[in-house]
N, C-alpha and C positions, 0 to 999 in steps of 0.2 A: 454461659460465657457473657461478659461483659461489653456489652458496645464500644465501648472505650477497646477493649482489648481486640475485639474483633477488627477494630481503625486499624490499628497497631500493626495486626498480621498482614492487611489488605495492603498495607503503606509495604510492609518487608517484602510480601510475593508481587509487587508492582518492582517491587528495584532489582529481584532476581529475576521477572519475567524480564525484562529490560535488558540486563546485563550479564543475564545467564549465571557467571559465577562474581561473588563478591565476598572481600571482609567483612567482618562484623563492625568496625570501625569507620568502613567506608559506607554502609549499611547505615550507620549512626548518622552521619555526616548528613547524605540524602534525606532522610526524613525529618531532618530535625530533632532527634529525643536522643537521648542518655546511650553512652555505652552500657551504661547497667542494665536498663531497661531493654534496650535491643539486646543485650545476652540475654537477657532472661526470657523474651517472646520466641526469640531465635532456641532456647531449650525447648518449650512449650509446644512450637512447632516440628522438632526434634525427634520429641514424645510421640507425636500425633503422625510421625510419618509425611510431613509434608517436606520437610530439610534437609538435604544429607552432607556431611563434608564433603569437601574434592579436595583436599590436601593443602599445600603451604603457597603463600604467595610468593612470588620471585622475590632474591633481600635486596632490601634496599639499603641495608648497612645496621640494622637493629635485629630483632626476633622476627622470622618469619610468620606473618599471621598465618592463619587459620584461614579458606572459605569456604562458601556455602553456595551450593545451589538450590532450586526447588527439583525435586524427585519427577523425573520424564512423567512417573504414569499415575505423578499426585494427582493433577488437573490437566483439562484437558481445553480446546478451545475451539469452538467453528469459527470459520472464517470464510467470508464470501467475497468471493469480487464478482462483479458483475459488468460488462458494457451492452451497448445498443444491443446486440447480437447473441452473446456466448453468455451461460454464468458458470462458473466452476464455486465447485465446495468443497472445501478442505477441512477438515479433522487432525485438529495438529496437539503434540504434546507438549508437557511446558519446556522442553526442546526448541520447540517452534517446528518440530518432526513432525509430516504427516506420516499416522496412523493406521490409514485404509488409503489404497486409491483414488487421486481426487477426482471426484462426480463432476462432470461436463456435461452441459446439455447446451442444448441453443433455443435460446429464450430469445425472442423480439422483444420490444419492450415498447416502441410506438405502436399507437392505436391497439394495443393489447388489451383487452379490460379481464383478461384473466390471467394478468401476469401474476401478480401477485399471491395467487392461489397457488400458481403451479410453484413456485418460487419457495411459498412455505411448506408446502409439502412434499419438492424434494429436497429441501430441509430436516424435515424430519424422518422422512425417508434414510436419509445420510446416518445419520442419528439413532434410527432403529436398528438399521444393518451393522453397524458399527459393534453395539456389545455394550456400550461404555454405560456404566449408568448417570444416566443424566446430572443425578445431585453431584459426580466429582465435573460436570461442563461448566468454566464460569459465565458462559453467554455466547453470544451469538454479534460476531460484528461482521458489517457489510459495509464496503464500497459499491457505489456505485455511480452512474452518472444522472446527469441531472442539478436543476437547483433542491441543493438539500438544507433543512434546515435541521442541522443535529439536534438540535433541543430538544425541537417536538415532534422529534422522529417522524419528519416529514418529506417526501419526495414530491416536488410539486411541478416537477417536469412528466413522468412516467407513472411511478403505482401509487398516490394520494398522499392528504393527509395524514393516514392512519398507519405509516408506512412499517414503521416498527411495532405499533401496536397493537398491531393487527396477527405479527408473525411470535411477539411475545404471546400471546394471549392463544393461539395454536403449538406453541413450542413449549411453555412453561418454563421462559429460559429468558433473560436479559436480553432487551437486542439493541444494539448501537448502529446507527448509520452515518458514514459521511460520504461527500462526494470523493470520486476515486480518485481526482488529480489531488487533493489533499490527503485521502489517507497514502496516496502514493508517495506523497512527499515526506508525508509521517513517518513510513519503511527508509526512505531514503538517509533520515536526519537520525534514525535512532537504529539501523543497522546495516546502512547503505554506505558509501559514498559521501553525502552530505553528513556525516557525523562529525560534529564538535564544530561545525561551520556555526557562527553567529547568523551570519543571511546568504540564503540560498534560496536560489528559484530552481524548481523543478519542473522539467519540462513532459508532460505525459503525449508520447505520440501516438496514439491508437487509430480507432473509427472517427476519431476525431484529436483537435489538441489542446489540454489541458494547461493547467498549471497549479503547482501547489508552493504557496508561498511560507519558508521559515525567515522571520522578522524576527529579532532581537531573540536568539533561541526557541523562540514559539510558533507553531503553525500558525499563520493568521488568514483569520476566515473571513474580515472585514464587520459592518455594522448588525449584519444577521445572516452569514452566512454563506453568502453567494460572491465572495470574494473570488480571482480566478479564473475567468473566462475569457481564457488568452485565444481562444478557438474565434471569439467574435470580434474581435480587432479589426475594423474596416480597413483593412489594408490596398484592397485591388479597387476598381474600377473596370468590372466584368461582368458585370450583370448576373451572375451567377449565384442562384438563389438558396441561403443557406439555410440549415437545418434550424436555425433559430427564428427564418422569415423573412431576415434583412439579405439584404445580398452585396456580395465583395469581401467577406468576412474571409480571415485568415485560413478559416479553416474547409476555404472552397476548393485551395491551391494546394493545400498540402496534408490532407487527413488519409488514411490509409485507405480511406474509400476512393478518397481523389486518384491516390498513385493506383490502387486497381485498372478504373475504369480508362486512366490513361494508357496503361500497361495494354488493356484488352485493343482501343482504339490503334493504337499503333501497330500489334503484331495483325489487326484486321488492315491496316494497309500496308503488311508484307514487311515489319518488321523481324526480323529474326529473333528468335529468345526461346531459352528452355520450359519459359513460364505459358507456350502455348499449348503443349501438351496435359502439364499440369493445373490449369485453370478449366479446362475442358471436362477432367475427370473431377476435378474437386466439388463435393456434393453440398458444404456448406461454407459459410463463412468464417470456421475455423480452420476448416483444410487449404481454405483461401489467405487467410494469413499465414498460414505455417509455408504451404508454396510457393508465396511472395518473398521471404527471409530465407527459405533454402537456395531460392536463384540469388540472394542479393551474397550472400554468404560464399558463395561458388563463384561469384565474379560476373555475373550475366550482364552482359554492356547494357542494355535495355533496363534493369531495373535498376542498376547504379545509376546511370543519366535522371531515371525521374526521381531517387532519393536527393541525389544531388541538386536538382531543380527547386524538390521540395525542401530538405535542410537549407538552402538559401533563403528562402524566404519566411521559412521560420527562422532564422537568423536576425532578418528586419525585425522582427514582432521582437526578441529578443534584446534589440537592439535600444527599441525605447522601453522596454524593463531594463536595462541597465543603464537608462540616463533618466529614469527616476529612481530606480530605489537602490544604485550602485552596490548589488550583491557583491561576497566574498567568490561564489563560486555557481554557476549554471549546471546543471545535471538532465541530461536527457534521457531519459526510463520512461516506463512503459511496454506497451507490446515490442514495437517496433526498434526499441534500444536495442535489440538481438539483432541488426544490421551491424551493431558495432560502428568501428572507426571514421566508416563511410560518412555519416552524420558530420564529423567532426570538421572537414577541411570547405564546406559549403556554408555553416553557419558560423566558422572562424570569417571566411571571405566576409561577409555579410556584416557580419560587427565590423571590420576593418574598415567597411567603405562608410558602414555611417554610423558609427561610434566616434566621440571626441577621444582620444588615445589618452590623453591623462585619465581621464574618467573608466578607462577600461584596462587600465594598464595592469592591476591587480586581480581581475576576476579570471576566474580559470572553466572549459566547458571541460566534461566531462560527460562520458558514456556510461550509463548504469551496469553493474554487475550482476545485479538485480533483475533489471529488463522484467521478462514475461513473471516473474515468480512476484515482483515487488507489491504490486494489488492484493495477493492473499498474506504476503506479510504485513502490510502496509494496515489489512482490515484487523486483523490479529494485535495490530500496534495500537488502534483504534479502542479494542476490546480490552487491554492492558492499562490503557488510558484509564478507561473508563471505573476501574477496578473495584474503588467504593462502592460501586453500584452493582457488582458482579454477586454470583451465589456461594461465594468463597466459606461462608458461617456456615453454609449448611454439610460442605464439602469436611469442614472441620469437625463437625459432629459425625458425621458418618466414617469417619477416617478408623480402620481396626490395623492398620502395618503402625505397628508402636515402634520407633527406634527410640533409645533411651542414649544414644550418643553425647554427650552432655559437649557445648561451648565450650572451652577453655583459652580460646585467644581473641583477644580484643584487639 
């Protein structure tokens, strides 16, 4: 097979990884090349078992096209998120279906000098249990935090330089990394909430708080990368020493580590809350976010007052992102998006009081739907990006489910 043709397919299954079902015309549109030609790769894929139709497009007043998807169990994808604490691994189909159970462990990631080991091997781990043979997996993409430098697969906050090279070179498998408040933003803009927005800032609330910024349709990562760290926005004057070194940073007042440790201080001076039971039994830092979002979820006066404290003041930070880069729309995802509405009437307050109103009068906030799931889509969206670079040629050659469906609607 042809390099050239090889482009060709990579380009088709990046527009149906993306958009799940599509014409062949709007197929055409997307990548730039011919209707002929996209019929013709669009058979060839057909043949090989990677294509199958899914019936007629709704009329628009002409013939009903024809679309296409790519086949759930052509290809396959891992997908990682990762933060300070927790990393989950997902095995998802070109559905965007996870396949197996996703694998949870709890990874530290500061002063760990054996994270990275553990990380690729249960990677592969994932991967061996799984069944799937590796040549239909196009790669391996991970969020995670830290300064990342996508390029050169480097993590230079947490597991090195060598950060993807290290896990390709154990996996025999592509690996792509970005920071998680950008691939979260990536999920957001291409199946979230922020789709079809020209500028959106996404806001990631986790262990700490992100941002992943879409400028002009596009992620932007800034001059190498490190664009986004709405987390260290000196905001306070508190003395209060942030995880970056500096202290007053944004995200001393309002990170989910913040609202924990406020949550614990209070109900130890006789606070009432459901969260004192369940923070006593919870054994790690994932049973401790899940705990924190069940009482916020149920109404607990105690941890709505600190979300509310906290959404205000991520509101501020929010506030001078929309009086520099006057987005269409704000989005808040992440873990902690699974609070819901709550977020919304404390960081509306917040922009109202110091926002100019003509300048804000069109931007709209918004609560992810996405929430906890959007990191492993988000790494997955990362992995589709990447897709020239994916194992897709080899996927192609080992392919034996032949359909012979032939195109017939452009």
């Amino acid at each position: 097979m042809s390099p050239k043709n090889i482009s060709y397919r990579k380009s088709i299954l990046k527009e149906l990884l993306s958009h799940q079902t599509l014409a062949c015309a709007d197929i055409s549109a997307s990548i730039g090349k011919s209707v002929v030609l996209t019929t013709r790769v669009l058979n060839e894929m057909i043949t090989h078992g990677i294509v199958e139709e899914k019936g007629l497009a709704p009329s628009s007043g002409g013939r009903r096209p024809a679309t296409y998807s790519i086949k759930p169990d052509a290809v396959y994808l891992v997908s990682v998120a990762m933060d300070q604490f927790v990393t989950r691994i997902a095995l998802l189909d070109a559905g965007l279906n996870p396949v197996i159970p996703e694998t949870k462990i709890e990874l530290p990631l500061a002063n760990n000098e054996h994270a990275l080991e553990t990380l690729t091997n249960t990677i592969s781990s994932v991967i061996k249990k799984s069944g799937i043979a590796p040549n239909k997996i196009l790669g391996i993409g991970i969020a995670m935090p830290g300064f990342i430098d996508a390029k050169k697969g480097a993590n230079y906050t947490f597991l090195g330089h060598n950060t993807a090279a290290f896990i390709k070179t154990q996996t025999g498998l592509p690996v792509f990394i970005e920071n998680d408040s950008s691939a979260i933003a990536l999920a957001e803009y291409k199946f979230g909430i922020a789709k079809g927005e020209k500028n959106a800032m996404i806001i990631n609330i986790s262990w700490g708080v992100g941002l992943g910024m879409i400028i002009d349709n596009k992620l932007f990562r800034g001059d190498n990368g490190f664009a986004g760290e709405f987390s260290h926005i000196p905001l306070f004057i508190n003395g209060k020493l942030c995880s970056c070194g500096k202290t007053g940073c944004l995200e001393t007042e309002t990170s989910l580590g913040f609202m924990l440790e406020q949550a614990i201080e209070k109900i130890n001076h006789g606070r009432a809350s459901v969260l004192k039971k369940m923070l006593t039994d919870a054994k790690d830092h994932e049973q401790k976010y899940q705990d924190f979002i069940k009482a916020a979820n149920i109404g607990d006066s105690l941890v709505v007052e600190i979300i509310s404290d906290a959404g205000y003041n991520i509101g501020r930070g929010i506030a001078i992102l929309i009086h520099l880069l006057n987005p269409g729309k704000i989005v808040i995802s992440g873990r902690c998006a699974a609070a819901g509405k709550i977020w919304l009437a404390p960081i509306q307050r917040a922009i109202n009081e110091f926002c100019i109103p003509h300048l804000v009068s069109n931007t709209k906030v918004e609560v992810s739907t996405l929430n906890h799931k959007a990191e492993i889509i988000g790494a997955a969206a990362l992995l589709i990006e990447n897709i020239q670079h994916s194992t897709f040629d080899r996927n192609e050659a080992t392919s034996n489910n032949n359909s012979r469906q032939a195109v017939t609607h452009a």
